[in-house]
N, C-alpha and C positions, 0 to 999 in steps of 0.2 A: 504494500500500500504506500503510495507515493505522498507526500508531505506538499501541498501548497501554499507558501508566506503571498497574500495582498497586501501592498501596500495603500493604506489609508488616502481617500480624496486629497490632496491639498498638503499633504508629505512627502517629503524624498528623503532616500534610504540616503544615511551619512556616506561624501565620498571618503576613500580612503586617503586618509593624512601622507606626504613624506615622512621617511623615517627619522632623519634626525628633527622636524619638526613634532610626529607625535611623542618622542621619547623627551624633548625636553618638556612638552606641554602636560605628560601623564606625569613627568618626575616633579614637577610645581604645583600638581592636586595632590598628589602624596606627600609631599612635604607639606603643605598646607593642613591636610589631615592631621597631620603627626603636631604642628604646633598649636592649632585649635584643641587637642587633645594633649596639649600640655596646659596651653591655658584653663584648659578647665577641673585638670586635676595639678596644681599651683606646688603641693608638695613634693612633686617630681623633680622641679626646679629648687624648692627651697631645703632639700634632702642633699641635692647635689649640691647646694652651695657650701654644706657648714663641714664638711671633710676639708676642702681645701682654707676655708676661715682659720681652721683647728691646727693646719700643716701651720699655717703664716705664725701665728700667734705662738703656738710652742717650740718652732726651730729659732724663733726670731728670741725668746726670753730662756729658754730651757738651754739652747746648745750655742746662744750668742754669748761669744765673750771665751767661750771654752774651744772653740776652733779655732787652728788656725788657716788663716789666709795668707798669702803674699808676705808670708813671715811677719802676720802680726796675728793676732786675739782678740784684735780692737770688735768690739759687739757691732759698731756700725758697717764698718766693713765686711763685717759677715753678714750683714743685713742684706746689702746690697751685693753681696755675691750670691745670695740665696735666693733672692726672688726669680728670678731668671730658670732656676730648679723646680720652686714650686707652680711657674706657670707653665710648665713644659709636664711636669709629672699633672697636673692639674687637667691640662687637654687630653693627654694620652689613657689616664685613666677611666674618661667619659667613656672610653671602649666597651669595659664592663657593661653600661649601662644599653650603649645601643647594642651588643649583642645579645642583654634578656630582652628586650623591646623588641629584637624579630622575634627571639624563641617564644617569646608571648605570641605573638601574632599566629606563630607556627602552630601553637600549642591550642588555640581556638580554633585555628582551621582559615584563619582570614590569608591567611597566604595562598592558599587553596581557589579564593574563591577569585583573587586578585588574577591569577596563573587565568583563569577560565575567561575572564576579560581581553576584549581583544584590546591591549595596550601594551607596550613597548616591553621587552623584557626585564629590562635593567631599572627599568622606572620606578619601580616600586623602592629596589634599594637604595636606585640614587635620593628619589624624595625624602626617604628613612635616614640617609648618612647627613642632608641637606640640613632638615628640619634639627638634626644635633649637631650640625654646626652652628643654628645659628643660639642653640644652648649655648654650645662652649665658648660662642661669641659672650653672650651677656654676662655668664658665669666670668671671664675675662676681667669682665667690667666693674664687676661687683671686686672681683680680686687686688685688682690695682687698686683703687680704694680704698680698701683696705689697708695693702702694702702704705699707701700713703701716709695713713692715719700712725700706723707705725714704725714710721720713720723715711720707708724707700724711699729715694730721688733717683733720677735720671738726669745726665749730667751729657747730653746730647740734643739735637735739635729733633722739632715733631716728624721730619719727616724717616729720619731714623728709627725712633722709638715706633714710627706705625709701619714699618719695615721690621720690625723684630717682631710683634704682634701679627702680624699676616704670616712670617713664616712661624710662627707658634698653632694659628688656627690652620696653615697647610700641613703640620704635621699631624695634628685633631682629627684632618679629615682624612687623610693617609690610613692613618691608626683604625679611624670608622668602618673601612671596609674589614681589616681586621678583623673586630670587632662580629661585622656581618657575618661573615666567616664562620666563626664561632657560633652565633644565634640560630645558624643555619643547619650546622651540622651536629648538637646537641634536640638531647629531646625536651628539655624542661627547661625555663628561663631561670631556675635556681642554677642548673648546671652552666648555661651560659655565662651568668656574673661570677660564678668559681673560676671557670675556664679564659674565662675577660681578664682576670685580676693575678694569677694565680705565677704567669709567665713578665706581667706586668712589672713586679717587686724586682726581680734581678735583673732587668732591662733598668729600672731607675735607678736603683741603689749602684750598682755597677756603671757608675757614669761619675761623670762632673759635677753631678746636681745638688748635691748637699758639703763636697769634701773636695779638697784639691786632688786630682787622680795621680799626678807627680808622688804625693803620697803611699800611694797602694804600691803592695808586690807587684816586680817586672811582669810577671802574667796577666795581672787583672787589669795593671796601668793601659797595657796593650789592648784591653778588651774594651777598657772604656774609650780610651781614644778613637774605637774606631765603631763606636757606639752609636747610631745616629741619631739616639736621643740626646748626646752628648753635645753632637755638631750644632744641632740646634739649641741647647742650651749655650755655648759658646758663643755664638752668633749672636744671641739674644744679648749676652752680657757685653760684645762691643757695641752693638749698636745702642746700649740703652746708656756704657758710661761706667759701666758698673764691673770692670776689671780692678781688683785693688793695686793700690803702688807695691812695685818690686814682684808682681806676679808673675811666674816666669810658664812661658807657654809654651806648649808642650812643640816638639818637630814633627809629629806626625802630623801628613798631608790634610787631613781633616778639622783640624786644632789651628793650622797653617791661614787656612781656606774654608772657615765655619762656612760665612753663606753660600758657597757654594756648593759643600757639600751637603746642607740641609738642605736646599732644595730640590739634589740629584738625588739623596735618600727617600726625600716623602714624596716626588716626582716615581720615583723605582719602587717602592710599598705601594702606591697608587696603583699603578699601572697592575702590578703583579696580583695583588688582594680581587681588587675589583674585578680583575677578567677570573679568577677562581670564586669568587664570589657569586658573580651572576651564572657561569656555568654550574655549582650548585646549586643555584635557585630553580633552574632549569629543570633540574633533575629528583630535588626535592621533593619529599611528601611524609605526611605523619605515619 
C-alpha cells in the first residue's frame, strides 16, 4: 500500500537549504535552546561560578606569600602570576559540564529525536559547544572581577588583555568538543562529569598554572612545557603584564612562542575532537 503526502492549498513544501547555510542556521537554534534553558534554570550558571570564586580567593590568601615566583614570595606577585592559571583551569574545566549536558540529552532520548530531524549533523553539537561558550564567556567576566576586587592588575594595554581572553575562550571551546566527546560516548551524565574532570587534574596541575615549572623534576618540567594548557597560560600572563621581575622563561619552543602555540594547540584539539565528535554522534544511540 503506497503512502500519498498533499500538500495543503496555499503551502509549499520547505526548499532544501545549502549546507553550510542550514548547519550554521540549525547550530544558532541549538545554541539558542541550550541558553534559554540556562536562563531558566539560573543555578547552572550560579553553581559554575563559585568553584572558580573559591580557586581565586584561597590560592590568592592560602598559598600567597608561600610561593615562590621569579625568586621572590612576594603575595602580590603570586597574585598576578596566578590569575592567568585560574582563568585557563576555569575554561577548561567547563568541559565536565558540557559533556553531562549531552549525556543528559542522550540519556532522555533528545539526541535521538534531534538525529530524526532533517538538520545538519554537526548542529546540534556545535549549538551545545556555542551556547557554553558563551557560559564560559560570562563566567570570565564574573572572574576578572573578582581577581580585581583582590588585588589582580594588568599592566598592559586593552587591546592585549582582550587578546589573552579570546585565546582563553579559544581554548574553552577547543576543550568543549572534548568534553562532547565524552557526553557522547558514556551512558549517564554522572559518568560524563567523572570522565570530564577526572583527566582534567593532571592536565592542570602539571602545567604552569599555579607553580613555576622551572621548579618541577626534569621529566614533569618537560611535560608541562609542552603542555598546551601551559602555552596558553603563558601567553595569557605576557599579554596581561603579569610575568614577575627576574622570571626566567623557560627554552622550550612553546614557552618561546606562547601565542602561537596556543593557538596551533586549540586550533589542532578543535579540529581533531570535533570531527571524532560529530562522527560519534552519527553513530550514537542509547
Amino acid at each position: 500500500m503506497s503512502a500519498v503526502t498533499d500538500t495543503a492549498p496555499g503551502t509549499r513544501a520547505p526548499q532544501p537549504r545549502g549546507g553550510l547555510s542550514q548547519s550554521v542556521s540549525d547550530s544558532l537554534v541549538i545554541a539558542k535552546r541550550n541558553l534559554i534553558r540556562m536562563a531558566r534554570i539560573p543555578e547552572m550558571v550560579i553553581f559554575g561560578l563559585i568553584q572558580p570564586v573559591m580557586f581565586v580567593v584561597l590560592f590568592t590568601y592560602v598559598f600567597g606569600g608561600s610561593i615562590q615566583v621569579g625568586g621572590s614570595t612576594s603575595a602580590s606577585a603570586y597574585r598576578e602570576f596566578l590569575m592567568a592559571g585560574i582563568f585557563a583551569q576555569t575554561v577548561t574545566f567547563a568541559t565536565a559540564g558540557a559533556g553531562a549536558g549531552i549525556a543528559d540529552d542522550m540519556h532522555k532520548g533528545l539526541i535521538d529525536r534531534f538525529r530524526s530531524l532533517p538538520m545538519a549533523r554537526g548542529a546540534v553539537l556545535t549549538g551545545r559547544t556555542l551556547a557554553d561558550l558563551v557560559q564560559t564567556a560570562l563566567t570570565l567576566v564574573v572572574l576578572a572581577i573578582v581577581a580585581v576586587i583582590v588585588g589582580w592588575r594588568v599592566h598592559e594595554n586593552m587591546a592585549k588583555v582582550l587578546l589573552g581572553f579570546l585565546l582563553l575562550l579559544l581554548l574553552g571551546y577547543a576543550f568543549s568538543w572534548i568534553g562532547a566527546l565524552i557526553g557522547l560516548s558514556v551512558r549517564t551524565p554522572e559518568a560524563a562529569t567523572s570522565g570530564g574532570l577526572i583527566w582534567l587534574f593532571p592536565l592542570t596541575f602539571i602545567s604552569n598554572a599555579f607553580v613555576d615549572a622551572n621548579q618541577m623534576p626534569t621529566f614533569l618540567r618537560h611535560i608541562a612545557e609542552w603542555n598546551p594548557f601551559s602555552a596558553t597560560v603563558q601567553a595569557c600572563r605576557e599579554l596581561f603584564g603579569n610575568l614577575p621581575p627576574g622570571f626566567q622563561t623557560s627554552d622550550a619552543w612553546p614557552m618561546q612562542n606562547p601565542i602561537l602555540a596556543s593557538v596551533l594547540w586549540s586550533l589542532l584539539i578543535l579540529v581533531v575532537f570535533r570531527t571524532l565528535a560529530v562522527r560519534k554522534y552519527r553513530s550514537a544511540s542509547i
